[in-house]
N, CA, C and O of each residue as an XYZ file, in Angstrom:
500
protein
N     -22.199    -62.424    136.700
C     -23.347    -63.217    136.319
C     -24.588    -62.686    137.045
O     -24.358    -62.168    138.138
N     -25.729    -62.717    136.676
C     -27.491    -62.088    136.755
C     -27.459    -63.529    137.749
O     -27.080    -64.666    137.471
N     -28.020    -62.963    139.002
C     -28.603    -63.767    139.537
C     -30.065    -63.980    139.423
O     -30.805    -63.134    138.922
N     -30.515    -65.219    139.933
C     -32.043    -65.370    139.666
C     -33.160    -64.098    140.331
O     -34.303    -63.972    139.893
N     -32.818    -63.569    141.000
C     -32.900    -62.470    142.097
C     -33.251    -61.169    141.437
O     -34.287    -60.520    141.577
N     -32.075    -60.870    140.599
C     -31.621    -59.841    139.996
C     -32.542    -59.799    138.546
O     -33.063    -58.797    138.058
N     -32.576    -61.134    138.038
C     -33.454    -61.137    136.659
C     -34.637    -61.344    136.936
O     -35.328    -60.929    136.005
N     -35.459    -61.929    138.027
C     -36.870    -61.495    138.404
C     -37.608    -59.990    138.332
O     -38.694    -59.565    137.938
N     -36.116    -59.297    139.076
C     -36.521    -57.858    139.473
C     -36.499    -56.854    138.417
O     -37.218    -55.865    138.278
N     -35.168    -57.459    137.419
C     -35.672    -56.925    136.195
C     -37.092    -57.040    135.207
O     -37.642    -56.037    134.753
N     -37.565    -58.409    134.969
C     -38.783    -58.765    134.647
C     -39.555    -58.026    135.557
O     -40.406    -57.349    134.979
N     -39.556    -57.922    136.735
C     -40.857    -56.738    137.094
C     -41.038    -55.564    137.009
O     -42.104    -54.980    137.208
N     -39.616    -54.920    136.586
C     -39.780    -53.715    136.152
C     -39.866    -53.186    135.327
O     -39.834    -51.961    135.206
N     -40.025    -54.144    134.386
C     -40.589    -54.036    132.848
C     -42.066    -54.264    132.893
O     -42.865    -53.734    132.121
N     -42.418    -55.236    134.019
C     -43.968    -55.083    133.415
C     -45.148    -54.331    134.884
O     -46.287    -54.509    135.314
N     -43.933    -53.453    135.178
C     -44.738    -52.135    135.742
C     -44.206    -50.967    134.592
O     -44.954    -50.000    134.445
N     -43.096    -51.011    133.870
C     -43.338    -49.934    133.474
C     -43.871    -50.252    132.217
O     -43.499    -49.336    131.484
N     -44.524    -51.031    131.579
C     -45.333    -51.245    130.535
C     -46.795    -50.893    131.348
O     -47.591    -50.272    130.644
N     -47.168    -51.146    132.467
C     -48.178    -50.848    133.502
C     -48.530    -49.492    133.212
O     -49.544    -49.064    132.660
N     -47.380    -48.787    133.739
C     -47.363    -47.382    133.504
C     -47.711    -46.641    131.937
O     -48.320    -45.586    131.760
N     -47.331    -47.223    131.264
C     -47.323    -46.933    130.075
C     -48.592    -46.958    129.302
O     -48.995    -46.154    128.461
N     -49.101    -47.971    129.726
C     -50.565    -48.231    129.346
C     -51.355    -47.479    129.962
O     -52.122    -46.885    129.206
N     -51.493    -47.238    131.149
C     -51.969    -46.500    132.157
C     -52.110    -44.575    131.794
O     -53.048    -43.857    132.141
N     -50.697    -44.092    130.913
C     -50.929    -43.046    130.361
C     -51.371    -42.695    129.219
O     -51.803    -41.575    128.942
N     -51.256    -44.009    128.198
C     -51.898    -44.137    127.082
C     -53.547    -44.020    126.995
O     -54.139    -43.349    126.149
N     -54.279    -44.943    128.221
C     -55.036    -44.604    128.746
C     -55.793    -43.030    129.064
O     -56.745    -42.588    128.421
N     -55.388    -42.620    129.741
C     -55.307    -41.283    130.046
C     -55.316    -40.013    128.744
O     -56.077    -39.046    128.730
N     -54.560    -40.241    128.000
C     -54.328    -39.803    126.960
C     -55.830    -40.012    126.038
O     -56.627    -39.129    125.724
N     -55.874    -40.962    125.844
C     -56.979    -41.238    125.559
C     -58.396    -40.678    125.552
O     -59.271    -40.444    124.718
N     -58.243    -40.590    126.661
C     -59.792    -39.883    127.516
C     -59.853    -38.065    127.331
O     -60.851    -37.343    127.336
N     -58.380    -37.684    127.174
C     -58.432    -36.460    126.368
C     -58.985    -36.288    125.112
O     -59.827    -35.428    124.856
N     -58.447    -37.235    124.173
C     -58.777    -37.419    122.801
C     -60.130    -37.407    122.783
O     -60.729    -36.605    122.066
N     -60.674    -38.156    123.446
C     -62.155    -38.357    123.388
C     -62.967    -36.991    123.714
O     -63.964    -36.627    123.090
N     -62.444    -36.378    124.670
C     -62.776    -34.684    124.680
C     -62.666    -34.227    123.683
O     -63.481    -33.674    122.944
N     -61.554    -34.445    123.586
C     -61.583    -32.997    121.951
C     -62.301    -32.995    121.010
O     -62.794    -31.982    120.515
N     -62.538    -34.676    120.449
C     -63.252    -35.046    119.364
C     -65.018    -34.585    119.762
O     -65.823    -34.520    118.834
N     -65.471    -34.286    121.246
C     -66.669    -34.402    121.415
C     -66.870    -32.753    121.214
O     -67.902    -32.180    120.865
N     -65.532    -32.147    121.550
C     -65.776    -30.380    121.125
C     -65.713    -30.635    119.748
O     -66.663    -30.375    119.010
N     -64.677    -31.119    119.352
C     -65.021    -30.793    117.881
C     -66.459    -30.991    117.022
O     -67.037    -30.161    116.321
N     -66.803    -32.280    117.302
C     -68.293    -32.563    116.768
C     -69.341    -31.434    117.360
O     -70.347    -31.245    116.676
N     -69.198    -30.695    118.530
C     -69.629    -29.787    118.627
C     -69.552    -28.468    117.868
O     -70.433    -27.623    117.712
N     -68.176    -28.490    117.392
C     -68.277    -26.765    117.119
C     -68.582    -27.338    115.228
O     -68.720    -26.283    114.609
N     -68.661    -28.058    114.631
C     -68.868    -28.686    113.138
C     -69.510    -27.804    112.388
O     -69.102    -27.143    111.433
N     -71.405    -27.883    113.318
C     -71.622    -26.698    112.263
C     -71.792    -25.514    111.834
O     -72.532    -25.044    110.969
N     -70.542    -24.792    112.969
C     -70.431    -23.666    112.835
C     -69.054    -23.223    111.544
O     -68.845    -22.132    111.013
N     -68.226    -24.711    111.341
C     -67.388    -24.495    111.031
C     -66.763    -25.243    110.028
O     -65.541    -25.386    110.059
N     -67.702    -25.924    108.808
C     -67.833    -27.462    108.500
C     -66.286    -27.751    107.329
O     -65.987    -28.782    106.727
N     -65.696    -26.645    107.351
C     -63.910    -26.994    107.045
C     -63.777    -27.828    107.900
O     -63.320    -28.875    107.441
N     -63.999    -27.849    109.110
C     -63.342    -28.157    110.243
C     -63.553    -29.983    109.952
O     -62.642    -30.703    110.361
N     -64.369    -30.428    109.478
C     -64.511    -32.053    109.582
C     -63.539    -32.420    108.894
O     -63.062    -33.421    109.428
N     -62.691    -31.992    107.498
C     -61.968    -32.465    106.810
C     -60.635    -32.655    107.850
O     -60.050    -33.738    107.828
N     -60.233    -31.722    108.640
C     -59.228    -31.787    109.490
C     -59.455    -32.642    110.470
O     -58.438    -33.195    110.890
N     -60.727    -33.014    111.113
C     -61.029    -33.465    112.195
C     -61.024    -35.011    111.527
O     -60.298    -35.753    112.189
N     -61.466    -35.478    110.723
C     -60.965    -36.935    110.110
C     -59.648    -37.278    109.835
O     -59.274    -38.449    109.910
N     -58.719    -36.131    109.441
C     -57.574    -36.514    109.313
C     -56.503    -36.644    110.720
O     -55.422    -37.223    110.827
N     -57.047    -36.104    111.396
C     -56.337    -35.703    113.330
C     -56.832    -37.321    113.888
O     -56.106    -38.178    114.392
N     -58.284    -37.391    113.611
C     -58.896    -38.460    114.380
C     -58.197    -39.850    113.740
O     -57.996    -40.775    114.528
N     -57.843    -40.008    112.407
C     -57.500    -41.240    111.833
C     -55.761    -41.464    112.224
O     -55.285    -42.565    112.500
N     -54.973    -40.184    112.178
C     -53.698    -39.946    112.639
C     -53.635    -40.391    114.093
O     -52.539    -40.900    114.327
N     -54.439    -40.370    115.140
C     -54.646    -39.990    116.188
C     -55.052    -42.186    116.648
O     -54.372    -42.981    117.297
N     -56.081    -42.326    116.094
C     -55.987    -43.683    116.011
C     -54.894    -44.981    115.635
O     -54.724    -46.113    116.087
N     -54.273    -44.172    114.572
C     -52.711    -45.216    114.189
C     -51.510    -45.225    115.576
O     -50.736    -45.977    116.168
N     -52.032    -43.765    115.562
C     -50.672    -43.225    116.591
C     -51.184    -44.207    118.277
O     -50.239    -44.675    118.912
N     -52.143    -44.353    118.654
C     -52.715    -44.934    119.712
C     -52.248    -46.597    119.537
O     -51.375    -47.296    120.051
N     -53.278    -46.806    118.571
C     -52.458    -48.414    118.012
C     -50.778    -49.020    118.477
O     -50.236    -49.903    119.142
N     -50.482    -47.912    117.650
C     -48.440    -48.255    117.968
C     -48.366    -48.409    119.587
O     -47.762    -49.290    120.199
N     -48.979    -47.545    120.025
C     -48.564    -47.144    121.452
C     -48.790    -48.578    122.015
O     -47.987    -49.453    122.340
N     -50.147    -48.529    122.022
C     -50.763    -50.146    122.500
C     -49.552    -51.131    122.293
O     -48.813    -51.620    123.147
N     -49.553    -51.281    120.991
C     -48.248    -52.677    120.621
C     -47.145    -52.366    121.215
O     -46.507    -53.256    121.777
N     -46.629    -50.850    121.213
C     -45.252    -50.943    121.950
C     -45.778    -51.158    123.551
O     -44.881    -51.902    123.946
N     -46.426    -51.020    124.389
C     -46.722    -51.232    125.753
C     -46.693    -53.028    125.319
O     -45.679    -53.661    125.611
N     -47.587    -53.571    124.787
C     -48.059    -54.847    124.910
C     -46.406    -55.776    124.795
O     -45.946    -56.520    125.662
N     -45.770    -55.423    123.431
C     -44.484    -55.797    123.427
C     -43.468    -55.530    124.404
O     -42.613    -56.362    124.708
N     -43.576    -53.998    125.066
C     -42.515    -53.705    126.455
C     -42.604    -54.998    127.374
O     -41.629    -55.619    127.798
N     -44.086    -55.330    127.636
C     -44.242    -55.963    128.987
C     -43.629    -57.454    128.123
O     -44.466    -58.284    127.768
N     -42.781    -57.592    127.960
C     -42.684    -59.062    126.804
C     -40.959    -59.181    127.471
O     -40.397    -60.186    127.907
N     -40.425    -57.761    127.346
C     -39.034    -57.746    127.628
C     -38.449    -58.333    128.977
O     -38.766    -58.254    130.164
N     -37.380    -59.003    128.203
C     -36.872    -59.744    129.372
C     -35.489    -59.032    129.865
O     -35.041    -59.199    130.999
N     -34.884    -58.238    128.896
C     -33.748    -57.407    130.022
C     -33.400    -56.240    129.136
O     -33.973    -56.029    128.067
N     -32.684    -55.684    129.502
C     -32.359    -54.186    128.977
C     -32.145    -54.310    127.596
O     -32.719    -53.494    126.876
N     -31.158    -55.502    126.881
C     -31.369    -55.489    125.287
C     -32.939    -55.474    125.010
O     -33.399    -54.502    124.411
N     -33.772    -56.491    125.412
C     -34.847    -56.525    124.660
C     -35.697    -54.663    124.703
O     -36.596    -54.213    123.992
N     -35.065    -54.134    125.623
C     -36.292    -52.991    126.300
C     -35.472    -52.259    125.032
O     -36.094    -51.858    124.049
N     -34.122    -52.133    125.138
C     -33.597    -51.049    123.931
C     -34.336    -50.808    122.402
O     -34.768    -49.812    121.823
N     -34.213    -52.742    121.959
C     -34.754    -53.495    120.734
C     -36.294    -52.709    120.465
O     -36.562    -51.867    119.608
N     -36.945    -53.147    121.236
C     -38.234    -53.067    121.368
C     -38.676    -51.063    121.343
O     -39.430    -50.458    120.581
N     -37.697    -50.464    122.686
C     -38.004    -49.027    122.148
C     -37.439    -48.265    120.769
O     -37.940    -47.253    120.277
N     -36.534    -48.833    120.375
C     -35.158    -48.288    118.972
C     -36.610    -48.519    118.025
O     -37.350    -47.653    117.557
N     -36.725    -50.185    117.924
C     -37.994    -49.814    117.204
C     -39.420    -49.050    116.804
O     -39.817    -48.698    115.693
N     -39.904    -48.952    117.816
C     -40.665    -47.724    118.005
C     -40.605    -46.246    118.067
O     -41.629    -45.563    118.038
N     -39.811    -45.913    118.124
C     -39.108    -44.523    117.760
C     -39.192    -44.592    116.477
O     -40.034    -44.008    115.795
N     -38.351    -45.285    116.096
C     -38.789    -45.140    114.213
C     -39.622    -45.561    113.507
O     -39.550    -45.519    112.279
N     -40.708    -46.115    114.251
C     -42.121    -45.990    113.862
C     -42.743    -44.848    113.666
O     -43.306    -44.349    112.691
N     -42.542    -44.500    114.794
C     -42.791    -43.344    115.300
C     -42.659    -42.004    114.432
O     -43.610    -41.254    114.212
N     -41.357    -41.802    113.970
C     -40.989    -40.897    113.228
C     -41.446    -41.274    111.697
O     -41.886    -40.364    110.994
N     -41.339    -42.717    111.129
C     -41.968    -42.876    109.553
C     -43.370    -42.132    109.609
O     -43.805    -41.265    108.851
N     -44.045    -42.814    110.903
C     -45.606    -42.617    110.678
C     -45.738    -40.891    110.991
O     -46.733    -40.212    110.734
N     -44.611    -40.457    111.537
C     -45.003    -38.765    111.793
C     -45.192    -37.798    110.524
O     -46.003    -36.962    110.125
N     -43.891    -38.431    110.083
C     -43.505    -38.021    108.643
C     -44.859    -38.039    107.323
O     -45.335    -37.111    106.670
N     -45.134    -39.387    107.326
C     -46.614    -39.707    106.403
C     -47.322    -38.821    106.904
O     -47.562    -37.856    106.178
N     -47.828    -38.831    108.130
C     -49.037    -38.086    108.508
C     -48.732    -36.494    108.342
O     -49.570    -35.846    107.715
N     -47.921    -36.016    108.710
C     -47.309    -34.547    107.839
C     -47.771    -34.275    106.721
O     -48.708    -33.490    106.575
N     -47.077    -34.993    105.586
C     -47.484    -34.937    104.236
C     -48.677    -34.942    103.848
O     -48.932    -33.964    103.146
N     -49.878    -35.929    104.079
C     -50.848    -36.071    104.553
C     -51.850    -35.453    104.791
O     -52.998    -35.478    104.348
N     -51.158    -34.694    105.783
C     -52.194    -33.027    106.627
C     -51.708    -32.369    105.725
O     -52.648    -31.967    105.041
N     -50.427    -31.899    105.180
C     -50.331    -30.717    104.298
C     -51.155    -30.914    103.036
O     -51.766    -29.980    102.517
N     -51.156    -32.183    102.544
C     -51.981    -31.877    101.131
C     -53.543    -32.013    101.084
O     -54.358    -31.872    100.172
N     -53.661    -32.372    102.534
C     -55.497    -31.666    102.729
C     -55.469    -30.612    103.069
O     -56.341    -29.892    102.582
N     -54.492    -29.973    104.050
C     -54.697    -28.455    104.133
C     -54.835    -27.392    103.060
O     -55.622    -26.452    102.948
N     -53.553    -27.941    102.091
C     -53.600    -27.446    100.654
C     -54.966    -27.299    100.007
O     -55.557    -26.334     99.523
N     -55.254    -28.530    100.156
C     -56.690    -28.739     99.270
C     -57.754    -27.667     99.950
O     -58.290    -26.676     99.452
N     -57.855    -28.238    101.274
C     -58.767    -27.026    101.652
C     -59.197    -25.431    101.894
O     -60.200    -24.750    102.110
N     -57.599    -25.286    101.691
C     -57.675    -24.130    101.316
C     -57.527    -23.257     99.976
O     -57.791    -22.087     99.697
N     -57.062    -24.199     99.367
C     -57.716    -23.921     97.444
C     -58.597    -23.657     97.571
O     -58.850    -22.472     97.355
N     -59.912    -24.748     98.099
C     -60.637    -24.755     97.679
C     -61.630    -23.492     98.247
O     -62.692    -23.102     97.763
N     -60.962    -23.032     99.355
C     -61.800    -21.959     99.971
C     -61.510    -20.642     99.678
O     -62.159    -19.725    100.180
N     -60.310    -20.406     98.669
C     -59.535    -19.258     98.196
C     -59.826    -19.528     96.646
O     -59.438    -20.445     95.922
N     -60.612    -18.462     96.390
C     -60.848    -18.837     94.583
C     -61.054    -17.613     93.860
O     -61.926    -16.755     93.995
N     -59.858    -17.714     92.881
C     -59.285    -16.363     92.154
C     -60.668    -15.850     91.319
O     -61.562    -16.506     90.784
N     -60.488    -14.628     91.422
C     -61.881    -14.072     91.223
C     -61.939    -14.120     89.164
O     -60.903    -14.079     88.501
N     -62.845    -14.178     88.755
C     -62.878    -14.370     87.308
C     -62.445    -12.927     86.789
O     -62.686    -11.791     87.198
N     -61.536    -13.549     85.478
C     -61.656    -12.257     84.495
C     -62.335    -12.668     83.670
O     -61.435    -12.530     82.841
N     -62.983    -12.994     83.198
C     -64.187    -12.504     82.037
C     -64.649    -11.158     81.991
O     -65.121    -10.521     82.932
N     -64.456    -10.735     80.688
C     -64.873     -9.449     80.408
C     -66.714     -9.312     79.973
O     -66.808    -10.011     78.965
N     -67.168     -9.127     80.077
C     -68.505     -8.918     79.395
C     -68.844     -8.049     78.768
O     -69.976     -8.041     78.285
């Protein structure tokens, strides 16, 4: 049997490592925000580049979101089932939303590069 002792200490180590978790999400973050400020920098040298940079930045926002809810929900867990429950789920969030966003990027990449590759005319004159 879990003593009262024992299930406190579990509850706190769920909501340090949801602590933690947030804490790198965080972090993570503040990268993102770099890149996006190079990217808006290098734009108009390179203005393909926005079509990708909306699709990274909107991918990039969902993917942050989840994170948030899975931290916000971790710190919720009360013992190792709930922490399993709670991560099993997110993993396969994880992977649906990887999957969409794949598909996604490939058929703008597609597009954009149709559109920048264009078979030269035969018309005879």
């Amino acid at each position: 049997m879990v003593t009262e002792e024992e299930n406190e200490d579990e509850k706190q180590f769920f909501k340090d490592l949801s602590a933690t978790e947030e804490q790198a999400v965080q972090e993570v973050r503040g990268f993102e925000e770099n890149y996006y400020s190079l990217i808006q920098a290098m734009m108009p040298a390179l203005p393909w580049l926005a079509d990708f940079n909306k699709k990274l930045q909107s991918y990039t926002e969902q993917n942050f979101a989840a994170a948030y809810e899975f931290t916000r929900e971790l710190s919720q867990a009360k013992d190792m089932q709930d922490f399993a429950r709670i991560h099993t789920a997110y993993i396969q969030k994880c992977l649906q939303s990887s999957a969409a966003q794949m598909a996604d990027f490939v058929e703008t990449y597609t597009n954009v590069a149709s559109g920048a590759i264009k078979a030269p005319s035969l018309h005879s004159e």
